[in-house]
N, C-alpha and C positions, 0 to 999 in steps of 0.2 A: 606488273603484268607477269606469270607464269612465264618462262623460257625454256625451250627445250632443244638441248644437246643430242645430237644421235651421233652415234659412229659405229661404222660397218666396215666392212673388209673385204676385198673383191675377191679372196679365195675360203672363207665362209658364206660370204649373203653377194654371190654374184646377180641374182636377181634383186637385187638393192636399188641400183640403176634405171628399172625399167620403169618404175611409175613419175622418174623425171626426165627433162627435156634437154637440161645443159649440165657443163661441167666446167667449175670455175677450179682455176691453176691460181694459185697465188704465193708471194716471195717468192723469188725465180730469177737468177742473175745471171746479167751479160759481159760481155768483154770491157764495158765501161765500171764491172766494180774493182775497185782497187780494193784486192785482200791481202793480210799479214802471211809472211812466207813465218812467221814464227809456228801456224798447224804443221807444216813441211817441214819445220826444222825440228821439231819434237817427233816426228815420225822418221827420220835422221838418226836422230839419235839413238831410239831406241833399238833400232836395226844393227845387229852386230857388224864392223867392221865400218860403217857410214861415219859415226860419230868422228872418229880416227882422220877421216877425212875430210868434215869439215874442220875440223882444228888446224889442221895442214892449211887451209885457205883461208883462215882464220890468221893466221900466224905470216903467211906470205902477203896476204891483203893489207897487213899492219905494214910491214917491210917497204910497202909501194904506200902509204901514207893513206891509206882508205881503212877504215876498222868495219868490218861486218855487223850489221846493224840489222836482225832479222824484226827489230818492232818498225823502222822504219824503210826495211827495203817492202817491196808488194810483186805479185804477180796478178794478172787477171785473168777471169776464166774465158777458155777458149773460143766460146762460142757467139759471133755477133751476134745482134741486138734480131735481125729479123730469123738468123738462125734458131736461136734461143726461142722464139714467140712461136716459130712453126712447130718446134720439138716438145712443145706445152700442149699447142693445139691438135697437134694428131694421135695426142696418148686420149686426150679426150674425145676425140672422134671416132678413133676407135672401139671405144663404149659405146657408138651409137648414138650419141649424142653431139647438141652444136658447144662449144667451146667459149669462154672468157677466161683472159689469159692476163695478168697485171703482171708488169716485169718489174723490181725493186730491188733497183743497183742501191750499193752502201752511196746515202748519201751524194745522190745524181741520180737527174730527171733526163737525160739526154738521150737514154732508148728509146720510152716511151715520145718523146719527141721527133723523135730523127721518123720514127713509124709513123705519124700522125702527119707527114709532110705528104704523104701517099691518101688521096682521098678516099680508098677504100677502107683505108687505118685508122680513121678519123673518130673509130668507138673505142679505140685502145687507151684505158685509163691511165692518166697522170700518175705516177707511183713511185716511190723511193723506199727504203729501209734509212728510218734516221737514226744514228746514232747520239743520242741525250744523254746526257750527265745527269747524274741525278744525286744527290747528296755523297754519298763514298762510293757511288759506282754508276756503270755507263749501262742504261738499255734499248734494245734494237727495237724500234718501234715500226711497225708497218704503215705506212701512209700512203691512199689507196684514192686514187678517180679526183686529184686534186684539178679544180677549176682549170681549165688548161691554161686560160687567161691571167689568172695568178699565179701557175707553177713559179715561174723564176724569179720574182719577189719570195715566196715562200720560204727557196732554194737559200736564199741570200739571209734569210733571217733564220733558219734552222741553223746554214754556215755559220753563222756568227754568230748565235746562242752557243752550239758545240767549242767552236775553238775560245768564247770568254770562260763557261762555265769547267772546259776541263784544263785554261789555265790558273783558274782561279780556286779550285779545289771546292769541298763541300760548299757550299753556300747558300744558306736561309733565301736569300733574295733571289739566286737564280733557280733555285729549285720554285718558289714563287714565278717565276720567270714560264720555268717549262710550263705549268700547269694554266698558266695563263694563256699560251698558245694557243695548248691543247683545247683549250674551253671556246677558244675562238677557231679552230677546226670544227668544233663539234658542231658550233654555230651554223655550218656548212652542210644540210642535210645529204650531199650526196657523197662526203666523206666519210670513210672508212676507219677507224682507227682499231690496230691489233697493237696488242705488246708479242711478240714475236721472242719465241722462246726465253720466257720469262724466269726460270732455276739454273739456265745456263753460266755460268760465272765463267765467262769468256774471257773476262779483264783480271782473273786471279784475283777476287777480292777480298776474296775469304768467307767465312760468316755475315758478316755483313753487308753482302749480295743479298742471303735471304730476309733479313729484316728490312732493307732499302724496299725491297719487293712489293713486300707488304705496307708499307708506311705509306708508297704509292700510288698502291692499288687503292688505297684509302682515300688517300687527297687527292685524286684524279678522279676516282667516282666515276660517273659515266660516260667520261669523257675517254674512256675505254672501253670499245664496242665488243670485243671477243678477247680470249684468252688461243694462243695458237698452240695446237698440236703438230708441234716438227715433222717435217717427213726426212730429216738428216740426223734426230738425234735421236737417244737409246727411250725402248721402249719404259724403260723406270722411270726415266725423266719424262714422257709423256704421261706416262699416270698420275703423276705429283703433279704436272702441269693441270690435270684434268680436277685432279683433287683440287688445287688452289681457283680453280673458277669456279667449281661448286661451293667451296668455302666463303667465295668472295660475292657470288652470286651472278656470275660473269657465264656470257655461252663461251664455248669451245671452238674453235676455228681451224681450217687443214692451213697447211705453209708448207712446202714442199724442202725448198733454203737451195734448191739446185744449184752446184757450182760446174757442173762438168757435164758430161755426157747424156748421164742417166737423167731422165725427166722424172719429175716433181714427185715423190713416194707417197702424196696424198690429196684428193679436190674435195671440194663442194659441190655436195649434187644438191637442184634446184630447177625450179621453173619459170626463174626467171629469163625475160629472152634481152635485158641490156645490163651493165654492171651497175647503173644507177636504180633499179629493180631490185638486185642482189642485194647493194647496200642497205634498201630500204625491210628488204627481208632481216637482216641481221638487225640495225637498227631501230626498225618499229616492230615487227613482228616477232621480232626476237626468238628468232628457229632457226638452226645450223644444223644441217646434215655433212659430217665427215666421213668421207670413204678412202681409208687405206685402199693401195694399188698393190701387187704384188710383192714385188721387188723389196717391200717394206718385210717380210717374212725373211729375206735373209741375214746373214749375222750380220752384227754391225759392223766391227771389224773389222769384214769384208768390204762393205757397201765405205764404209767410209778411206779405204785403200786406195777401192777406183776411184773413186772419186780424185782422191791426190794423185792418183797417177796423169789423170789429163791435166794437172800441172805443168807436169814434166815430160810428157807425150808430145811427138811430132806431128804436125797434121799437114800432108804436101797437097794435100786438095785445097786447103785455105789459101786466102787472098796475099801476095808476095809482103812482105814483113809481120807476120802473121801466122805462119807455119812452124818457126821453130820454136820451143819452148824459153830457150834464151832472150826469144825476141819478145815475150809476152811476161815477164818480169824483170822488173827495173831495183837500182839501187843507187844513194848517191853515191856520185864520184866526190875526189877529194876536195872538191869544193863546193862539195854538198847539193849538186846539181841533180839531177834524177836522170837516170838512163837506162837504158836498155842496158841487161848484160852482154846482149853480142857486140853493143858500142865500148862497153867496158872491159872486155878480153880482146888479148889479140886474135886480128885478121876475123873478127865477128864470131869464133868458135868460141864454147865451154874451152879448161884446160881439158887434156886428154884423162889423167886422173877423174876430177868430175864427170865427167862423160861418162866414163865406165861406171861411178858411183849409182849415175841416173838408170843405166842400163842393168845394173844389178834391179835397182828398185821395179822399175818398169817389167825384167820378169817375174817380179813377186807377184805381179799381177795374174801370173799364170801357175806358179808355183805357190802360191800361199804366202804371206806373210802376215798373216790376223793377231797370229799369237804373237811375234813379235811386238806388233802396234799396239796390241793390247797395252801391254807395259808401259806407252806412251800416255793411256789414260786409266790410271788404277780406278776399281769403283765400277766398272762397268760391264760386268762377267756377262755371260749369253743367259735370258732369261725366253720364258715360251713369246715369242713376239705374237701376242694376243693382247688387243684393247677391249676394255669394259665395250660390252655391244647393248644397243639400246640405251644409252643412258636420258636420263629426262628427269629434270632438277627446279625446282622454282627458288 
């Protein structure tokens, strides 16, 4: 069957919008994902004078029998699970249109659950971002409107796919494994499946990121319903993503990847009026309309700055253990236990040094610091942030 990919942009085809009814938000995280302070530590770095600073806490954290471990310390993003769902839903309301919003914590179902205990919430689909190993590297897979009745079975066999297959390394059988799932997801008409920014080499894998890719996209067939267009990452990399689903014969999908503040950089527009509608639009009909938002015009740079800033941003309006930054990233103590850094410094404060590190970074946010961050990720100079418009591929 023909498939047709559209993508528009709300500051060239702002009449894009009006001959549809909803606007779907999708990949979208809450305070339940646990993410790698390793982004924040490479934006550290590259900021003159920070680097210096963590090695100072580096070096002191040794002295006190804790070594700084940025792959497995985490912080989470600031914003609860119903906060999160509202700040999805009113960027799409404000288009005028009615809103579906899927939230997809890394590997946890517990927003979209905690909301479905509210009988009003009861159409908020099931959804995670799984993290699968997949021969010499790990991909983010979008899993969308899971049965609600099977979420935490699911939960418990994705967990334990992830933790054999990436201590087990490459492997013929568990890659067999994933794709056998996968094939029993699909089985599930009103599930969703995305591969969620697919060229990203998040896990530093090298070349081998891009041939796993594709070896994938192979032997999973169509047990992969769309190919996603980031609304967090650089527009080069969404063109190659756009390129590898025309190559593969895959539609095009939006994913926002929201870790902070700023709401989702890009939806689906559709007529559909429930998410299990939408699914069946992408799955059997096989028609994706993506529409960039704004905020997606500005430099990356930038956008990807704020964003780390609400890492490390105060918020006194939030719920008490919950407002300070210290309290919202954890690390093991030395006995490998996981804690909050305000349990792990004295009398619950950052040291005075770090504090002021944070307060430098935090007026970057008003002062500029792009160019510095740049250096954090070579490769990705400011290009026109314009996507191919109109596209439509069979």
């Amino acid at each position: 069957m023909p498939i047709q990919s559209i993508v528009t942009s709300q500051w060239k085809q702002p009449q894009a919008t009006e001959e549809f009814t909803t606007g779907v938000s999708l990949h979208s995280h809450t305070s339940v994902s646990e993410e790698t302070l390793g982004f924040i530590h490479a934006m550290f770095v590259a900021v003159p004078g920070l680097k210096r600073i963590l090695e100072f806490y580096g070096e002191r954290s040794a002295r006190c029998g804790v070594a700084l471990d940025y792959a497995r310390a985490n912080w989470r993003p600031p914003l609860q699970p119903k906060m999160a769902y509202d700040l999805e839903a009113r960027q799409v309301q404000r288009l005028g249109l009615n809103s579906l919003v899927s939230l997809t914590d890394h590997d946890a179902i517990e927003a979209p659950m905690l909301l479905r205990t509210v009988p009003s919430s009861r159409h908020i689909p099931v959804s995670l971002e799984w993290s699968a190993p997949f021969g010499r590297t790990i991909f983010h897979l979008g899993i969308h409107n899971l049965p609600s009745r099977d979420g935490m079975e699911w939960m418990r066999r994705m967990a334990a796919y992830t933790a054999e297959a990436g201590s087990a390394g490459s492997c013929d059988e568990m890659d067999a494994r994933l794709l056998s799932m996968l094939r029993e997801l699909h089985e599930s008409p009103q599930v969703l499946i995305v591969f969620n920014h697919p060229l990203w080499d998040l896990h530093k894998v090298g070349a081998a990121h891009g041939s796993e890719v594709i070896r994938f996209l192979r032997e999973a067939s169509r047990t992969i319903h769309a190919i996603e267009l980031n609304g967090l990452r650089h527009v080069r990399e969404n063109r190659d993503a756009a390129q590898l689903a025309r190559e593969t014969g895959h539609l095009v999908i939006s994913g926002g990847d929201r870790h902070g503040l700023e709401p989702n950089a890009n939806i689906n527009l559709t007529c559909a009026a429930s998410f299990s509608e939408f699914v069946e639009e992408i799955r059997v009909d096989r028609v994706s309309h993506v529409h960039f938002m704004p905020q997606y015009q500005e430099r990356w740079e930038q956008r990807i700055l704020r964003s780390t800033l609400n890492a490390v941003t105060d918020f006194p309006e939030f719920m008490p253990g919950w407002q300070r930054w210290d309290e919202r990233a954890f690390h093991p103590d030395r006995d490998g236990v996981m804690r909050s850094f305000a349990e792990l410094w004295p009398k619950g404060h950052a040291p005075r040094l770090l504090q002021a590190a944070i307060q430098v970074v935090r007026l970057g946010g008003v002062r500029g610091l792009s160019a510095p961050l740049s250096l954090a990720f070579p490769g990705v100079n400011r290009v026109e942030h314009e996507l191919s418009v109109g596209m439509e591929w069979v």
